[in-house]
GUMAR-815873 format. One record per residue (C-alpha): x, y, z; residue in three letters; chain. Coordinates in nm, 4 decimals, padded with zeros to 6 digits. Each point is the difference from the previous one (the first is absolute). Example, Ala and Ser with C-alpha at 12.3 -4.5 7.8 and 13.67 -1.06 7.14 Angstrom:
% residues 2
         u         v         w  type  mol
   01.2300  -00.4500   00.7800   ala    A
   00.1370   00.3440  -00.0660   ser    A
***
This chain:
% residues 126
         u         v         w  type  mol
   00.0000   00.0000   00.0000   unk    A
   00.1136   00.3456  -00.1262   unk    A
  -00.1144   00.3424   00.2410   unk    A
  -00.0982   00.2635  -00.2820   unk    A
  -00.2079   00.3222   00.0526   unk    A
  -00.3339  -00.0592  -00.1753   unk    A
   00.1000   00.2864  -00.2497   unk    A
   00.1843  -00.2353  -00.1852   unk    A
  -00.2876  -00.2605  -00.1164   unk    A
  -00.2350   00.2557   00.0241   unk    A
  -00.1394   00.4081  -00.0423   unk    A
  -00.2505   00.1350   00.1350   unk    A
  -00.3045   00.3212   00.0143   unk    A
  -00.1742   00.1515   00.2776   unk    A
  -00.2646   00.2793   00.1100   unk    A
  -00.2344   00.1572   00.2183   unk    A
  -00.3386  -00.1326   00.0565   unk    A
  -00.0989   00.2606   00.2558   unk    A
   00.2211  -00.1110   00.3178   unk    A
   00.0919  -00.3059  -00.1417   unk    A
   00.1961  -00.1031  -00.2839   unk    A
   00.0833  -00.3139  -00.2317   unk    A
   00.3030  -00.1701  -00.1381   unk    A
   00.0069  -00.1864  -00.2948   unk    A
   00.3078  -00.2268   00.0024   unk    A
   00.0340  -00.0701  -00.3631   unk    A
   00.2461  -00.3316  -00.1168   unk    A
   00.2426   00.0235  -00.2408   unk    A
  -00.0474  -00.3543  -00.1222   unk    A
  -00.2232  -00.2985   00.0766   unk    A
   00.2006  -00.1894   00.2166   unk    A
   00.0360   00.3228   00.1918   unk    A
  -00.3887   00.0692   00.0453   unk    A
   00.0338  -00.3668   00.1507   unk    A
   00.3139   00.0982   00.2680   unk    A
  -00.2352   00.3024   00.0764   unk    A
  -00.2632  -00.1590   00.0387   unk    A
   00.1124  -00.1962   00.2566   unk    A
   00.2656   00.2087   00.1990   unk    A
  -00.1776   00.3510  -00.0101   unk    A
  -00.3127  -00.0608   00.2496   unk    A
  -00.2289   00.2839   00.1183   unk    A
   00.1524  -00.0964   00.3264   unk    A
   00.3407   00.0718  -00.0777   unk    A
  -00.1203   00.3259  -00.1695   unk    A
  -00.1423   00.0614   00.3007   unk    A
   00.3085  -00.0083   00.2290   unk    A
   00.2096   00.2072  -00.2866   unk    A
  -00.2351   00.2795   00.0518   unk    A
  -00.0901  -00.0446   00.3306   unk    A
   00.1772   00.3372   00.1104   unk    A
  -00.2568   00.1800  -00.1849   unk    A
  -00.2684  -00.1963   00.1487   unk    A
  -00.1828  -00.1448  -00.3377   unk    A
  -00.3379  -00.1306   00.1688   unk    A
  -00.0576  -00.3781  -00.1089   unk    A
   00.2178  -00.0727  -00.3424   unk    A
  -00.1860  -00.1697  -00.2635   unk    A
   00.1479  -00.1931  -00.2980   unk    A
  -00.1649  -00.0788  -00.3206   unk    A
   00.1136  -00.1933  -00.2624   unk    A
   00.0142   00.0677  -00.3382   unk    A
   00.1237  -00.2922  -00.2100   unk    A
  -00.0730   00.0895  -00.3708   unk    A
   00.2011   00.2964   00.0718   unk    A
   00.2977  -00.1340   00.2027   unk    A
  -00.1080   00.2150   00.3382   unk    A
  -00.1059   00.0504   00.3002   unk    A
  -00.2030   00.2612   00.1382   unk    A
   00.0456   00.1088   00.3960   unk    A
  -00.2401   00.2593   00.1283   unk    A
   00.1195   00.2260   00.3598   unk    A
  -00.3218   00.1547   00.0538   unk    A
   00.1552   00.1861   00.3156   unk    A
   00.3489   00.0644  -00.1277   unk    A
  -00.0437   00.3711  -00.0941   unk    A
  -00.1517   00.1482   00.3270   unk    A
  -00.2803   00.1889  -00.1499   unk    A
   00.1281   00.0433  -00.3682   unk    A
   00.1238   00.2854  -00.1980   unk    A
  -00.1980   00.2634   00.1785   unk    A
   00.0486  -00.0850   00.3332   unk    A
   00.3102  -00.2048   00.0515   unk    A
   00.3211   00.1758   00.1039   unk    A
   00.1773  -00.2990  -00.1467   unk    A
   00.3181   00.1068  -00.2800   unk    A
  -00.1717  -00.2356  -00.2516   unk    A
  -00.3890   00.0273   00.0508   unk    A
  -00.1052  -00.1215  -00.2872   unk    A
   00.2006  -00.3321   00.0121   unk    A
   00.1705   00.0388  -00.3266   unk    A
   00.3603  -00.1311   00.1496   unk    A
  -00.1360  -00.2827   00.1704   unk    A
   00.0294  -00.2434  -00.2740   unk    A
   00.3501   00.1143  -00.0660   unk    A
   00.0680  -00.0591   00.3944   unk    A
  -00.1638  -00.3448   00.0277   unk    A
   00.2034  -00.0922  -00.3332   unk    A
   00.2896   00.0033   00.2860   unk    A
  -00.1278  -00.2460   00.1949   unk    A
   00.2406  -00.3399  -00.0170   unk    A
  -00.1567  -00.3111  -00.1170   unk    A
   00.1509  -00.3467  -00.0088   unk    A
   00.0214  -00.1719  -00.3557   unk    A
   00.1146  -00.3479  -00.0507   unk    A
   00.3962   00.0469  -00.2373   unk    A
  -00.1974  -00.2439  -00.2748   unk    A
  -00.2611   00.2316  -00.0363   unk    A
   00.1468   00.3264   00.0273   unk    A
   00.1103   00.0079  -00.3740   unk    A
  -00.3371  -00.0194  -00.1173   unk    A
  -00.1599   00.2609   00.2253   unk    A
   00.2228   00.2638  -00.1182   unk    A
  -00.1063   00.2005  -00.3058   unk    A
   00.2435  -00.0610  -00.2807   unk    A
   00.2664   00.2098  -00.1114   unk    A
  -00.1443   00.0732  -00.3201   unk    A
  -00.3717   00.1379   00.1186   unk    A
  -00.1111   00.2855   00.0265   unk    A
  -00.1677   00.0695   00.3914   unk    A
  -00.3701  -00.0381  -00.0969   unk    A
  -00.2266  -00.2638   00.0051   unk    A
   00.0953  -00.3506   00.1885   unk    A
   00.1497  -00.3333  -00.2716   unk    A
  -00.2002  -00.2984   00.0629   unk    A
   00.2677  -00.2579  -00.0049   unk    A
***
């Protein structure tokens, strides 16, 4: 087993839904989505944020596209018009949770990572 930071199987968008936000956690390949899939849980979303107190973290999954989905529906303490937070809207919190460090078995790793020769849209299906 290899310790990467999700970033490198994976990007990612976020925003505001009022004081909440989402993060879609997009795979670069196939075999990625599957690594996701299993090793980023809405718990362990959860505990990343949990200095910004998120509320209950919930995952959906979104195989066709290679994603998940996690909604924070506390993490923004009131939202753009009332939080005192530097990033109200949640626009940076996909680009934080792409930090987070995720365990991926040395066999597999090659085929989670996006291939030299793409370009940084859109996931490869194996």
């Amino acid at each position: 087993m290899t310790r990467i930071r999700l970033g490198e199987i994976a990007h990612a968008r976020s925003g505001d839904k009022g004081g909440g936000a989402n993060i879609g956690v997009i795979a670069y390949t196939h075999t990625g989505y599957i690594v996701i899939r299993e090793r980023l849980t809405a718990a362990r979303v959860a505990a990343f944020f949990a200095r910004l107190d998120p509320g209950t973290v919930e995952r959906y999954d979104l195989p066709n596209l290679g994603a998940l989905n996690f909604v924070l529906p506390r993490v923004l303490a009131g939202g753009g018009s009332r939080s005192l937070r530097i990033d109200a809207q949640g626009k940076a919190l996909g680009q934080a949770l792409l930090e987070i460090p995720i365990e991926v078995d040395d066999a597999l790793l090659p085929k989670c990572r996006r291939r030299a020769n793409e370009n940084a849209g859109g996931t490869d299906h194996d």
